[in-house]
N, C-alpha and C positions, 0 to 999 in steps of 0.2 A: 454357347453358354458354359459358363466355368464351374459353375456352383453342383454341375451333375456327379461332379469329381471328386467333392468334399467327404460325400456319407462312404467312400470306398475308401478315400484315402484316411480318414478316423478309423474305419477296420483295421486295415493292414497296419498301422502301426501300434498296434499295441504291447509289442516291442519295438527295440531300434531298427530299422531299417532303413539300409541306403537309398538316396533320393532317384538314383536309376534306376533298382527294381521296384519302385513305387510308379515310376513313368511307365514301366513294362507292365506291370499287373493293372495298372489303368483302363493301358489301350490308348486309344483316341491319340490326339494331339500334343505333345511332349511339351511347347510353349503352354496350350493348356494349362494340362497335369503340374505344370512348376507355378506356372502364377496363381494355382489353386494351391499351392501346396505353402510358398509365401505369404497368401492372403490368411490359413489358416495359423500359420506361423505369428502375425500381425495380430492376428485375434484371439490369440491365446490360447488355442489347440492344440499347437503341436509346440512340442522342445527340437530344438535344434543342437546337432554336435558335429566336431571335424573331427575326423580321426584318420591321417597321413593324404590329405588331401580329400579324403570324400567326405561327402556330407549326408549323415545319419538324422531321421527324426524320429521322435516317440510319440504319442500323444501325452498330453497334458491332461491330470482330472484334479487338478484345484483350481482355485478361483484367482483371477488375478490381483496383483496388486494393485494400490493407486497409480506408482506410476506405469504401470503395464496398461491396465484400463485406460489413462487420459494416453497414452502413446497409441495404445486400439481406435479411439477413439479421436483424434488427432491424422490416426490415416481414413476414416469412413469419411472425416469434415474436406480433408483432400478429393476424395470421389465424388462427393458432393456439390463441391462448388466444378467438378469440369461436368456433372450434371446439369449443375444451373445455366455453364456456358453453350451446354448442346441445348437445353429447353430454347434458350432466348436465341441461338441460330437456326432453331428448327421452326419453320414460321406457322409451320401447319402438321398433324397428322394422319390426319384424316383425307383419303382421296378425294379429289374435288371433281371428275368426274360423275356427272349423275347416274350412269348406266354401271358401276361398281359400287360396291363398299367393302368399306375397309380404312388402315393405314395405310399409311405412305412408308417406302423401304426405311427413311433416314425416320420416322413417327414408330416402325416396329422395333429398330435397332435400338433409338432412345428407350422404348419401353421394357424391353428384352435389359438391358443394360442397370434400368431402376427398377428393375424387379429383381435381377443377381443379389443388387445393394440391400432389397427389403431382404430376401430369402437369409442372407449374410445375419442382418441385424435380427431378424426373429430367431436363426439360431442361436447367439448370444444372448438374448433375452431369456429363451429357453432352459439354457444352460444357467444364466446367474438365477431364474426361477428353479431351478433344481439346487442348487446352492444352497438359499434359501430355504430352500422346503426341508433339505438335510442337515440343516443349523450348522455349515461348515462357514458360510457367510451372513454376519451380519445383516438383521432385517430391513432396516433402517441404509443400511448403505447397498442393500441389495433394492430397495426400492428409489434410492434417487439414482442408481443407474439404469436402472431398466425408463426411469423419466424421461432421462438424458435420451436413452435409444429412442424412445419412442418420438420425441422430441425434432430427433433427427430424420427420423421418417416422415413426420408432419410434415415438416417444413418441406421439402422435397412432394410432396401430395399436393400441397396448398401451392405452390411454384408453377405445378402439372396445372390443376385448375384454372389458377388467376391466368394464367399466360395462354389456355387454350378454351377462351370462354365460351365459342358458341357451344348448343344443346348439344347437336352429333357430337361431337368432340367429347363433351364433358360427360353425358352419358356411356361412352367406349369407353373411357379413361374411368370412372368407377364401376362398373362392370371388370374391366382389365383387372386393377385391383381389388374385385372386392372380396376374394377369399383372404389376401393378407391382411388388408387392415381388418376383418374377421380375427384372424388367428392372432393379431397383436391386442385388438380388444379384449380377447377371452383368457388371454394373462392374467 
């Protein structure tokens, strides 16, 4: 999971700091720590700078622009559709043994996977809901983006469902989810 990376890497940089000793103060996994550190980069968190070859980031505390937001959002419709392609390759979840329960390895990974993507999207949500709240963003354009998020999570929920209809299945799968779309509803 990448997203355990995020709320550490938001600390540390609230000055500049270089992208290695952000990998070092981390821990864990360096592949990781960088594609968390990109992903935030992607979503408007963090600023990036070079300076004689190394790469420096800060955090970011404005709201994005249009085009930073549709380019944010433009990479989540990316993750989303090789979401769609692992749903429709994953034919099942759920163990089909009777003497277990549970998921199936490639049904936990899928889940693990589109729950980084929810965690991702409610912290964005979160954030232009703070924007919002501190009239640095517009209300009206603070609410058809948080639409848009939400939108993007539906549709990836509703994919999970349609595509894995029996009861077992479909009761795991909102149980699995049902503290996010909680925390997206209470927006």
């Amino acid at each position: 999971m990448v997203t355990i990376h995020d709320d550490y890497i938001l600390f540390c940089t609230s000055q500049w700091i270089e992208k290695k000793d952000i990998v070092e103060r981390c821990g864990g996994s360096e592949s990781e720590v960088i594609e968390s550190i990109n992903r935030l980069v992607y979503m408007g968190f963090l600023e990036s700078r070079t300076l004689k070859n190394n790469l420096f980031y800060k955090k970011l505390d404005k709201p994005q622009n249009h085009d930073q937001f549709s380019l944010m959002l433009d990479n989540f419709l990316d993750y989303q559709k090789y979401e769609i392609e692992m749903i429709q390759k994953t034919p099942t979840i759920m163990m089909s043994d009777g003497g277990r329960f549970g998921f199936t390895k490639d049904g936990l990974e899928l889940l693990e996977h589109i729950q980084e993507e929810i965690n991702r999207v409610t912290m964005v949500i979160s954030r232009i809901d703070h924007f919002d709240k501190i009239r640095i963003l517009q209300h009206p354009i603070a609410q058809q983006r948080i639409k848009r998020l939400q939108n993007h999570i539906n549709r990836i929920m509703e994919m999970m469902l349609d595509s894995y209809k029996d009861v077992r299945s479909n009761v795991a799968l909102q149980e699995y989810f049902k503290t996010h779309t909680g925390k997206i509803n209470s927006l």
